[in-house]
C-alpha positions in Angstrom: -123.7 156.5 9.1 -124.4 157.4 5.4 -125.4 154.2 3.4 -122.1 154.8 1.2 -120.3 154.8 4.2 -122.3 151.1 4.8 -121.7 149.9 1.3 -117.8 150.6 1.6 -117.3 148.8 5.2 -119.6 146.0 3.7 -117.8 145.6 0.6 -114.4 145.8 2.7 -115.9 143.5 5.0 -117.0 141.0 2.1 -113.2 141.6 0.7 -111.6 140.8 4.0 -113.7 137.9 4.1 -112.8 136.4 0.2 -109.3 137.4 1.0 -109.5 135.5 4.2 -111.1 132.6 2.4 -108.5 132.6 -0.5 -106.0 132.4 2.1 -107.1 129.7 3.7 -107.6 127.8 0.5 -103.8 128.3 -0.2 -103.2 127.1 3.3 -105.3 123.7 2.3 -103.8 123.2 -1.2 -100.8 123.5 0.6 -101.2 121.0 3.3 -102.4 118.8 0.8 -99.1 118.6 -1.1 -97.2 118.4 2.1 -99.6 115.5 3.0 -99.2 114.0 -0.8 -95.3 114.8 -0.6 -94.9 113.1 3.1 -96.9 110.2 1.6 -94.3 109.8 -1.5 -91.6 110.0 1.5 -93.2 107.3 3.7 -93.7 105.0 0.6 -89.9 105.1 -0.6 -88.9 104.8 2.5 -91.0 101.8 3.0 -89.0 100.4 -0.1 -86.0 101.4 1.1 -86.2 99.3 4.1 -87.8 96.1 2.1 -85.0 96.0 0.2 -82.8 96.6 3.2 -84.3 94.0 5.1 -83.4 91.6 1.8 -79.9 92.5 1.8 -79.6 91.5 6.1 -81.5 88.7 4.8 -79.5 87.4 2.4 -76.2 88.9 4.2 -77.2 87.2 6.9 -77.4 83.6 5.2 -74.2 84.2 4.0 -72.6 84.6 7.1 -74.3 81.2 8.0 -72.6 79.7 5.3 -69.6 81.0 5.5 -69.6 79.9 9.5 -70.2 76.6 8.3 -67.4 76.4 6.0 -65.1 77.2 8.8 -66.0 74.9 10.9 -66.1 72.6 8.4 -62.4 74.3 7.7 -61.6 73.7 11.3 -62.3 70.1 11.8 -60.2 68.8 8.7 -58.1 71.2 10.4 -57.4 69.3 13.2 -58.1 65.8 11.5 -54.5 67.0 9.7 -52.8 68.0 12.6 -53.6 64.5 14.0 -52.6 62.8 11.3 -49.4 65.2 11.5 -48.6 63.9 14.6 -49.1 60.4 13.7 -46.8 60.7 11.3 -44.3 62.2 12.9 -44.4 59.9 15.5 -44.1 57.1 13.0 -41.1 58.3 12.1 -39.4 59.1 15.0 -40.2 55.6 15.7 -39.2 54.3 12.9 -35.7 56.7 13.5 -35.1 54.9 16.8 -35.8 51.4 15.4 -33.4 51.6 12.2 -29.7 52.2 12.7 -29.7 52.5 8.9 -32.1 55.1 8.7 -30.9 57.1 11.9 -27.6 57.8 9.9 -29.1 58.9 7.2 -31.3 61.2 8.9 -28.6 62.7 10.4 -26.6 63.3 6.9 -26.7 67.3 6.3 -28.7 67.9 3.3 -27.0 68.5 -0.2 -26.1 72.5 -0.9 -28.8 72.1 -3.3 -32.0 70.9 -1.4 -30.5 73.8 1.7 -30.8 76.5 -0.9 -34.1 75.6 -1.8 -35.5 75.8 1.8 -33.6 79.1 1.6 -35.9 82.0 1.2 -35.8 85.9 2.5 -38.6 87.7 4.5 -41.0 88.6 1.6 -43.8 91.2 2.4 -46.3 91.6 0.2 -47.3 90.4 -3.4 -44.6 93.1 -5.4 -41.6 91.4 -3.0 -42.8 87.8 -3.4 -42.2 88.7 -7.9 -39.4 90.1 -7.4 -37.9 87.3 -5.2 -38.9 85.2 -7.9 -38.2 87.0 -10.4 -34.5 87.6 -9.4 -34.0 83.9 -7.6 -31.1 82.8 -10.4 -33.3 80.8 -12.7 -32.3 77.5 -13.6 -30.9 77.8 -17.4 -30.6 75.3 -20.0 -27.0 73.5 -20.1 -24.8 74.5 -23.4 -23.1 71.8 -24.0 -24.2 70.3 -27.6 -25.7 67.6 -28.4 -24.7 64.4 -27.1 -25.8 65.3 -23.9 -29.6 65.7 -25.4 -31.6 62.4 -26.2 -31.9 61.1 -29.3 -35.3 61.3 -31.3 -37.5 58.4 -31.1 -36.7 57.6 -34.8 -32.9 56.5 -34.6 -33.5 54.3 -31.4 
C-alpha cells in the first residue's frame, strides 16, 4: 500500500472515529435532557399528588363532619317523633275523656281552613311560583272607611 493510500484510510479512519464520537455525544446530551425532563415530570407529579392527598384530606374531614351532623340530625329526629307520639296520644286521650271536646273534634273544618290544606301536586321550583303566584291572593276589602281604624289621635 502507497503511504497516500495509508494517509487517506487513516484520516477516514480518524473521521469515522470523530464522527462516531460526535454521535455519541449527541446521544449523551440527549439522554441528559430526557433525564432532566423526566426529573421536571417526577417533581410535578410529586406536587400533584401532595396536593391531592390535601384535598382527600380535607374531603375526608368533611365527610366526618357532615356524618356527624346526621346523626346528630337523626337523633333529634327521633327525639321529635317521640314527642310526636306523645302528643298525639295526649290528645286522643284527652278526645276520649271530654265529651266537649270530642264534638268539637268531630265538627268539619270551615270552607276556609279546607282550602288552605288544599294544594296540587307541585313538581319542581317553576310550579311551586306559579302555584303561588296564581293561588287567588287575598286583596284588600273596598269598602271605605269606617271599616278601617281610626288613628291614634282622635281616640
Amino acid at each position: 500500500m502507497s503511504t497516500l493510500r495509508q494517509i487517506v484510510l487513516g484520516l477516514g479512519l480518524i473521521g469515522a472515529i470523530v464522527a462516531l464520537i460526535w454521535l455519541q455525544q449527541i446521544r449523551i446530551e440527549s439522554a441528559q435532557a430526557d433525564k432532566i425532563t423526566a426529573q421536571n415530570r417526577a417533581a410535578t407529579a410529586e406536587q400533584s399528588i401532595l396536593g391531592h392527598k390535601a384535598t382527600i384530606g380535607e374531603l375526608e374531614q368533611s365527610l366526618a363532619g357532615e356524618r356527624a351532623a346526621q346523626s346528630k340530625l337523626r337523633t333529634q329526629q327521633a327525639g321529635i317523633r317521640q314527642q310526636l307520639a306523645a302528643r298525639e296520644k295526649l290528645i286522643e286521650d284527652l278526645r276520649y275523656e271530654n265529651q266537649e271536646l270530642r264534638d268539637w273534634s268531630n265538627v268539619p273544618l270551615p270552607a276556609a281552613a279546607r282550602r288552605l290544606r288544599e294544594r296540587p301536586a307541585i313538581t319542581g321550583a317553576a310550579g311551586y311560583e306559579s302555584w303561588l303566584s296564581g293561588s287567588g291572593a287575598l286583596h284588600a276589602e273596598r269598602h271605605g272607611t269606617d271599616t278601617q281604624r281610626e288613628p291614634a289621635e282622635r281616640r
